[in-house]
Structures are given as C-alpha cells and as structure tokens.
One Martini backbone bead per residue (centre of mass of N, CA, C, O) as a GRO file, in nm:
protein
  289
    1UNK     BB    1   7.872   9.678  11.665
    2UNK     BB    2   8.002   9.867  11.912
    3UNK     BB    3   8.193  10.125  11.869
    4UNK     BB    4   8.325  10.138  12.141
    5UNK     BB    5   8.447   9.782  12.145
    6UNK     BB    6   8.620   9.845  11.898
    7UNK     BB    7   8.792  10.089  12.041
    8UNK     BB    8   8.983   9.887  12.229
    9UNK     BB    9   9.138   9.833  11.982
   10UNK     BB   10   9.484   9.946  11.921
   11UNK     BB   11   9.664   9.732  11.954
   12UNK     BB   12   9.957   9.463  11.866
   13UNK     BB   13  10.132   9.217  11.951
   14UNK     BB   14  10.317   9.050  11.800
   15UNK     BB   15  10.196   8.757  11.856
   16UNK     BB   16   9.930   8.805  11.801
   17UNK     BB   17   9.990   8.887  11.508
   18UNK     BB   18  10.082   8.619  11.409
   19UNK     BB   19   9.832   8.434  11.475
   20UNK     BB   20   9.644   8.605  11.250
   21UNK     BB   21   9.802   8.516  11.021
   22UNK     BB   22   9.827   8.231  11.012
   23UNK     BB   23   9.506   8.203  11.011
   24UNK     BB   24   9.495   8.321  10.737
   25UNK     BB   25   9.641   8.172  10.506
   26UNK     BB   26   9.459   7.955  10.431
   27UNK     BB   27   9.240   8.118  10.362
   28UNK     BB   28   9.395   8.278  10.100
   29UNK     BB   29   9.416   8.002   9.975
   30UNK     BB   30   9.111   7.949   9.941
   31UNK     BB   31   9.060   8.219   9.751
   32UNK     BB   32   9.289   8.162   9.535
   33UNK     BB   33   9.180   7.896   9.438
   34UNK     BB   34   8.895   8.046   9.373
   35UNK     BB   35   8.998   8.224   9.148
   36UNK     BB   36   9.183   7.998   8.968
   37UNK     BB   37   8.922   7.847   8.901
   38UNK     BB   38   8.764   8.103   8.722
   39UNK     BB   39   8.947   8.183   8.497
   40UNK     BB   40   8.793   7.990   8.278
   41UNK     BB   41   8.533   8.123   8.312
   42UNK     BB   42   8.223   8.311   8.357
   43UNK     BB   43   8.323   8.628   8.462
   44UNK     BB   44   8.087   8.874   8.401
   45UNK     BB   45   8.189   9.162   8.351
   46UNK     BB   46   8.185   9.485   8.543
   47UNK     BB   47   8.136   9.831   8.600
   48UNK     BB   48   8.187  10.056   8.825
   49UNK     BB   49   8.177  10.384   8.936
   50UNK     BB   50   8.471  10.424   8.818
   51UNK     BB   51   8.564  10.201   8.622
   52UNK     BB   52   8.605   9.923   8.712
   53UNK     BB   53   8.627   9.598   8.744
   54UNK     BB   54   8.394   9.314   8.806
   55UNK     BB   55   8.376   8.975   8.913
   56UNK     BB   56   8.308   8.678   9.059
   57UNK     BB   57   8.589   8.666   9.161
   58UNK     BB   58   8.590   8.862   9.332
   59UNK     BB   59   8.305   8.816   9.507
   60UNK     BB   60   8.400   8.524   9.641
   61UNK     BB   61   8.685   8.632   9.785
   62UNK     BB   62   8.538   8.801   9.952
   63UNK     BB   63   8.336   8.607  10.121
   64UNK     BB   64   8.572   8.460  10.239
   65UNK     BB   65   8.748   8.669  10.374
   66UNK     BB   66   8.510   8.782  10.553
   67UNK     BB   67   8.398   8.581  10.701
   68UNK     BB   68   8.695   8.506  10.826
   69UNK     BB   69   8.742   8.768  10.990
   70UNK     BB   70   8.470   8.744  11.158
   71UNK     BB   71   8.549   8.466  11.291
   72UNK     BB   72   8.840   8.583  11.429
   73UNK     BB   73   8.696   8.915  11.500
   74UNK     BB   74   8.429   9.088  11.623
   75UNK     BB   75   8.638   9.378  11.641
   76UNK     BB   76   8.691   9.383  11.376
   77UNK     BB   77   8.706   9.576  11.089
   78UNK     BB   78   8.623   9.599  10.745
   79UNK     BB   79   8.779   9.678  10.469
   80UNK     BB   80   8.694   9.654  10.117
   81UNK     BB   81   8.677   9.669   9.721
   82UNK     BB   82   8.360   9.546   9.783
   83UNK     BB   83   8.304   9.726  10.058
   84UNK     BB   84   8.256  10.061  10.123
   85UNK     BB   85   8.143  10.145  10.425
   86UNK     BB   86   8.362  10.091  10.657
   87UNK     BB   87   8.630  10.355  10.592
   88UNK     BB   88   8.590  10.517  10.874
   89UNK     BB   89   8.642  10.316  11.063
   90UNK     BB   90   8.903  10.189  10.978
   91UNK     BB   91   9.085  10.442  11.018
   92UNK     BB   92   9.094  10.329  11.257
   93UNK     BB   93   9.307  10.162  11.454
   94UNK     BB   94   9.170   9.871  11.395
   95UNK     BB   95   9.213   9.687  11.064
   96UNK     BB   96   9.091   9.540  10.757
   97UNK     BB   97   9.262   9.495  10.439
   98UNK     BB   98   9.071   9.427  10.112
   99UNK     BB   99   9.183   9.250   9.808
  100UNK     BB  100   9.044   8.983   9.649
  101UNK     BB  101   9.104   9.146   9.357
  102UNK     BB  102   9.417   9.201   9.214
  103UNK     BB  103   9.425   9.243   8.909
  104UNK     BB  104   9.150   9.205   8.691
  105UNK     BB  105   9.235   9.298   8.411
  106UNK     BB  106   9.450   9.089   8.363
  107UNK     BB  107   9.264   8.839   8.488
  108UNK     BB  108   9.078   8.863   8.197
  109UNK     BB  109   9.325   8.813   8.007
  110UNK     BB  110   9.486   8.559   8.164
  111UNK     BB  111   9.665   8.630   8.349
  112UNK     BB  112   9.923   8.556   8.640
  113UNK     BB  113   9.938   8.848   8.832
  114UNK     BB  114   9.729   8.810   9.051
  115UNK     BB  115   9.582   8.902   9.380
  116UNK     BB  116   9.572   8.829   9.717
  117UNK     BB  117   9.467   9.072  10.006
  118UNK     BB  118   9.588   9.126  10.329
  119UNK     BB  119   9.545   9.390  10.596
  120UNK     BB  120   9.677   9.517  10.910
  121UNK     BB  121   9.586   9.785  11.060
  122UNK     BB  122   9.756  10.053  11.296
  123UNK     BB  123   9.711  10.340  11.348
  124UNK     BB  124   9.758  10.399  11.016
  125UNK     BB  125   9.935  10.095  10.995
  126UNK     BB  126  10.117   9.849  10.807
  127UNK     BB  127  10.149   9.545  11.030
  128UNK     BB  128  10.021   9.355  10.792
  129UNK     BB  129  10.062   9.076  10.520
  130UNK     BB  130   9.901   8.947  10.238
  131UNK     BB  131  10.041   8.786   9.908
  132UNK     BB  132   9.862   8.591   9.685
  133UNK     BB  133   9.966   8.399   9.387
  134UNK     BB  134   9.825   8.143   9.277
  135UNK     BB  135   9.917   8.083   8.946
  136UNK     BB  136  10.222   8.115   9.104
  137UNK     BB  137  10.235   7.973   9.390
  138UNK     BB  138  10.241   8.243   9.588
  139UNK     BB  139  10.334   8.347   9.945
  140UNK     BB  140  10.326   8.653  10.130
  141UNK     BB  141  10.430   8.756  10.450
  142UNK     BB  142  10.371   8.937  10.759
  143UNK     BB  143  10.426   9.092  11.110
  144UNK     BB  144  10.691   9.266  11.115
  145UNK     BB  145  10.963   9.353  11.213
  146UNK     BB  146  11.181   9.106  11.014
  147UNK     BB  147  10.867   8.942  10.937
  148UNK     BB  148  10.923   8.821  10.665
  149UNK     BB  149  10.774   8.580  10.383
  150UNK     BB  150  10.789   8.261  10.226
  151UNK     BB  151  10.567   8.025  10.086
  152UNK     BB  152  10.472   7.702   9.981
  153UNK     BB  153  10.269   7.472   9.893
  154UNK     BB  154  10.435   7.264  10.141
  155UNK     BB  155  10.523   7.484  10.385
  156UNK     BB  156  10.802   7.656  10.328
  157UNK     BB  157  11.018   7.901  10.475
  158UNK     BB  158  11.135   8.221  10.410
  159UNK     BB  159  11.368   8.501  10.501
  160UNK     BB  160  11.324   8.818  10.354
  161UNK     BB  161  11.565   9.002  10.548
  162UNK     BB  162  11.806   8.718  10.459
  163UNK     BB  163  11.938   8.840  10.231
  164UNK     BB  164  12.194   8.853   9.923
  165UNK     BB  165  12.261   9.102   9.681
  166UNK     BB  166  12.418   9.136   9.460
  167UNK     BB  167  12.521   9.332   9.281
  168UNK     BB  168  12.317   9.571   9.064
  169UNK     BB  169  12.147   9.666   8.838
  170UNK     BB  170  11.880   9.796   8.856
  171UNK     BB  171  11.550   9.748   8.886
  172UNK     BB  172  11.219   9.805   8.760
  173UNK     BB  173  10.888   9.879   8.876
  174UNK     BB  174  10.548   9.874   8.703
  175UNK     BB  175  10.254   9.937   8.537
  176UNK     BB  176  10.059   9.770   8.304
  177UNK     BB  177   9.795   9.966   8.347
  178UNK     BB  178   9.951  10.284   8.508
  179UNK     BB  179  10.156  10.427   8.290
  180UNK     BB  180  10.211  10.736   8.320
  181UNK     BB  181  10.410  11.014   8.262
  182UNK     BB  182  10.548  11.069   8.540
  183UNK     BB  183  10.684  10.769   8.520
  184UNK     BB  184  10.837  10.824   8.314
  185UNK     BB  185  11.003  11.052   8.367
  186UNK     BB  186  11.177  10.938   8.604
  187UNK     BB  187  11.263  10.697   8.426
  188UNK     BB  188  11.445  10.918   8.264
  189UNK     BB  189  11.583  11.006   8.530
  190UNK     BB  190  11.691  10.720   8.625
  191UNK     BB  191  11.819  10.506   8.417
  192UNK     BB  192  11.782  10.204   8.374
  193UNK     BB  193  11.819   9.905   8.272
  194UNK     BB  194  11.573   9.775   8.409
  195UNK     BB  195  11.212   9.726   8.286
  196UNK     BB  196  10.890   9.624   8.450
  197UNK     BB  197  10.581   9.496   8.343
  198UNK     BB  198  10.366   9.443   8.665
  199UNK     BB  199  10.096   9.347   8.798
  200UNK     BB  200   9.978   9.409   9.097
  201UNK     BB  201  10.089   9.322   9.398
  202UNK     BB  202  10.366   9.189   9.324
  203UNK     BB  203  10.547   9.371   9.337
  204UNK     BB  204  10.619   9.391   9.625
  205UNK     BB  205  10.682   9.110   9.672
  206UNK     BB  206  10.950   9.135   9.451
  207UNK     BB  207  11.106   9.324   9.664
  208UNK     BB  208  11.110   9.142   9.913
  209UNK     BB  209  11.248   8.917   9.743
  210UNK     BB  210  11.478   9.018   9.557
  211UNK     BB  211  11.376   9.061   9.237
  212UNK     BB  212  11.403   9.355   9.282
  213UNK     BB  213  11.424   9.685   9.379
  214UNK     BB  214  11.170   9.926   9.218
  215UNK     BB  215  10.858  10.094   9.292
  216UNK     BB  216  10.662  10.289   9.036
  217UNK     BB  217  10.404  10.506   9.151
  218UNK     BB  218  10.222  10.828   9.040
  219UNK     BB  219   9.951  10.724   9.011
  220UNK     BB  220   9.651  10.672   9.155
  221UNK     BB  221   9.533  10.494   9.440
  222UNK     BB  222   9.443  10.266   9.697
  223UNK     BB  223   9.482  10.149   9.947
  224UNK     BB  224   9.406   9.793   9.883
  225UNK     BB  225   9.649   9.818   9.666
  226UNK     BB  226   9.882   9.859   9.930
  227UNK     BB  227   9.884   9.778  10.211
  228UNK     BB  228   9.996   9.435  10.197
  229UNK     BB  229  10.315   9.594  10.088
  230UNK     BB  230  10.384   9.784  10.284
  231UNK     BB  231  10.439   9.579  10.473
  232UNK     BB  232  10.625   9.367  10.348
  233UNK     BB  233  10.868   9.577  10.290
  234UNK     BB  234  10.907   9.667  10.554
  235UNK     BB  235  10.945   9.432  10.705
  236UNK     BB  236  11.205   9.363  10.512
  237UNK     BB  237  11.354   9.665  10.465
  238UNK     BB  238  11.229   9.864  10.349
  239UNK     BB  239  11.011  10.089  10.128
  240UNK     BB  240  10.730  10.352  10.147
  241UNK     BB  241  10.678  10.646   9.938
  242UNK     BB  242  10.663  10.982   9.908
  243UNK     BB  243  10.864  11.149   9.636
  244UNK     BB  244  10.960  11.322   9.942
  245UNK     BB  245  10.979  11.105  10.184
  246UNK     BB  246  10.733  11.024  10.306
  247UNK     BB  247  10.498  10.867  10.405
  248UNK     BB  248  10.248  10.727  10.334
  249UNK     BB  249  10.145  10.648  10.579
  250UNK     BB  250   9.898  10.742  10.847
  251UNK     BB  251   9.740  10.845  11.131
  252UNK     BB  252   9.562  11.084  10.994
  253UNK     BB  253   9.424  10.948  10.819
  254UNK     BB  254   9.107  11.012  10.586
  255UNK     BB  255   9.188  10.820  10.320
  256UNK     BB  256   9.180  10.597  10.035
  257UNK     BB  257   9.383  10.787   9.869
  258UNK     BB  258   9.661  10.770   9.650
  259UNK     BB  259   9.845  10.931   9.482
  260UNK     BB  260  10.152  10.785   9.539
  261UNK     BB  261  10.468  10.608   9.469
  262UNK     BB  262  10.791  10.485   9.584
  263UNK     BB  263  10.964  10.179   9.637
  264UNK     BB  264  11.202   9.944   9.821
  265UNK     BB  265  11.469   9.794   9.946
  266UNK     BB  266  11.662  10.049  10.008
  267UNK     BB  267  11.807  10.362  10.109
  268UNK     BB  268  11.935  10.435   9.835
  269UNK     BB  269  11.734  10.362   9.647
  270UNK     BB  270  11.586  10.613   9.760
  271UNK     BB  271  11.753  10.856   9.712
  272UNK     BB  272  11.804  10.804   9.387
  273UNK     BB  273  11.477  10.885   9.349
  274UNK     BB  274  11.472  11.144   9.519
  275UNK     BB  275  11.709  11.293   9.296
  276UNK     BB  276  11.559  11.273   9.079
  277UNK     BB  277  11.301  11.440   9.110
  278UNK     BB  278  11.450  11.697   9.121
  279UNK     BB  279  11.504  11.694   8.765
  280UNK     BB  280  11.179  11.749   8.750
  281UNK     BB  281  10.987  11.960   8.664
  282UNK     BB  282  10.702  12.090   8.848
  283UNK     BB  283  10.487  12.013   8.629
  284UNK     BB  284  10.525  11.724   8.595
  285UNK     BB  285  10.500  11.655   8.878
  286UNK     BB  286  10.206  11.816   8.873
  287UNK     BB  287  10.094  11.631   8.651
  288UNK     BB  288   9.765  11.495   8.763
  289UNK     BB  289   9.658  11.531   9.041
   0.00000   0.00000   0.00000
C-alpha cells in the first residue's frame, strides 16, 4: 500500500469511529475465544529478544487480529507486539495498536487476568480501545470521550461514565509481575489503604469501571500494552499520565516505550498521586529510568 494513500487518513469522525469498534468486538471476541481455548494445551512457550515470553496463543489470536483489521480497513496500518515491523508508520496519523496477549506470563501460569487488546491512534492519541478478558468474561469498549461501555457474554452493555461511586478509601492496582521499587516507594507514599496485584491491562479495565481507582506502573512498559486502556478510562472520564502530570502519549511521540505512568478515576485522585510523588527523594524517582 502506497505510503501517499495511508497518509490521506488524517483523523475519524465519531460515527466513523464507533463503526470500526462495533466491527472490532466480535472479531476480539473471537481472538479471545481462541486464546482461552489454547490455555490448557501445549503452549510451547518461547522467549522473544526482551526476554518476554511469547506462546502459540499470542501468535494465533495476532493472526484472527490482523486479519480482519486488514479486511475492515486497507489503508489503515497495523502494529501489533508480534510484528514491529510497521512501528514508524503506525505512529504517525491513524493505526491499529494490538496487543494479542497481554498478560503472557499470568496466562501461562494458568491466571484467568489476561487480554486481548486493539486501539486505535488517531496523530498520536488513543482514541479508541477495546480490552476483552475472555476467562472473566468480560469485554470493555470505547470510543470517544463519555462513550466507554462494558459489553456482557449475551450482548447487555453499560455506560462506564454514567457510574455513582460512594466515598471510599482509594483502591490501588499495580502490576503483579512488574513491581518495581520506584511504585512500592510511591506506594509508601500515598499509604492507601488497598493495594491488589494484577496482571494485564485488566487494570485500565478495572479503573474504567470504577472497581477501582488508581493504577501505578513506574517501570517502562510498551504502547500495545497500554494504548487500549488509555483509551477506555479517559473515555471514561478518568486520567492517564506521566507522574509529573504530561500527557502519556503525544503527537509528536515517535517512540514505542513508556517510560511510566499513572492512571485513575478522577482529577482529585490526580492531584493525590501527584502530591505523594512530589515527597520521594528525587534519587529515589529517578532510580531505573
């Protein structure tokens, strides 16, 4: 495909946008269909050139993924974290980011906390976003702000921005393979009064849906593991921020890894983390970049 006619996709209307999600949904429901149908085979798992783990599972529900993201768009580009190929095209204008399997390594362990996630960029923002955990049964969409939904197994959905959530002490999620100093120090700053460890963008997930409230990853992390959640809780009404308060993602990013961030429900809880972070010794925040 002709690099000119790629570059004519500058930006999608709303409708636009909510057509290619609706479109989307069976497809991931049948990524993760067959994702959760491989996790009690022989998933012959192998280690990628990170060091991350990567199963027939990843490579099947890649293939259901791009696939039909080709057949629904010929001029939309692909990155996917199984085929970095097109990495410097997908972030310029509009792309699909996919992540297959995220959660690789709970999903070998036999966790039910993993993921199948596809966003879509629009001139370096996510503006779209769908996390399907298939073992929890569970599908999150969105599409534009105040359109984030929770769809059910029989096709009921709510609107995730339209929630009532009473006073609580915050809730904290963190990564349970990827806890790193830098977030327990935080952690120790913020004394919240629950921390749970869980794995995959679940977490973005969880926060959009007001099952919790702030989610801290200070250790690098990858777009395709996060650009589906940034979507889904700033639809939501939520943030998604680098932990001095920029943007996660810009337009001019011309990179694929994320140093850190912090997400969460509400600008207060912004403000909280934000707070807290400003009391750790700057050795301390500045320790692993």
């Amino acid at each position: 495909m002709a690099q000119g006619r790629r570059a004519e996709i500058r930006a999608m209307n709303l409708s636009s946008r909510q057509k290619l999600v609706e479109a989307l949904i069976p497809i991931i429901r049948k990524a993760g269909a067959v994702v959760h149908s491989l996790q009690k085979s022989e998933l012959a798992p192998r280690s990628k050139s990170d060091g991350s783990p990567v199963t027939i599972a990843d490579l099947a529900s890649h293939d259901i993924l791009c696939g039909a993201c080709r057949a629904l768009s010929k001029t939309i580009p692909i990155l996917s974290e199984e085929d970095e190929s097109s990495a410097t095209t997908a972030l310029n204008t509009v792309a699909f980011v996919i992540d297959p399997l995220d959660g690789t390594k709970e999903y070998i362990r036999g966790r039910d906390e993993f993921t199948v996630n596809i966003a879509l960029i629009e001139n370096g923002h996510a503006t779209a976003g769908l996390i399907h955990a298939p073992a929890r049964g569970r599908l999150f969409f969105s599409y534009g702000s105040g359109y984030a939904f929770e769809e059910t197994p029989d096709g009921r959905r709510r609107n995730l921005g339209k929630q009532t959530v009473p006073p609580r002490q915050p809730i904290v999620l963190v990564s349970r393979s990827h806890l790193d100093r830098q977030t327990k120090d935080l952690l120790a700053a913020l004394r919240p009064r629950t921390v749970r460890e869980v794995g995959s963008s679940l977490k973005f997930a969880l926060i959009a849906a007001a099952e919790a409230d702030a989610y801290i990853r200070l250790s690098p992390t990858m777009l395709w593991d996060c650009a589906a959640g940034i979507a889904l809780v700033e639809a939501a009404g939520g943030f998604v921020r680098r932990t001095d308060g920029s943007p996660l993602l810009e337009a001019r990013s011309r990179t694929l890894k994320i140093d850190g961030f912090v997400a969460g429900r509400t600008p207060q809880l912004a403000q909280w983390i934000e707070t807290a972070q400003k009391t750790i010794p700057f050795e301390d925040r500045t320790e692993n970049r």
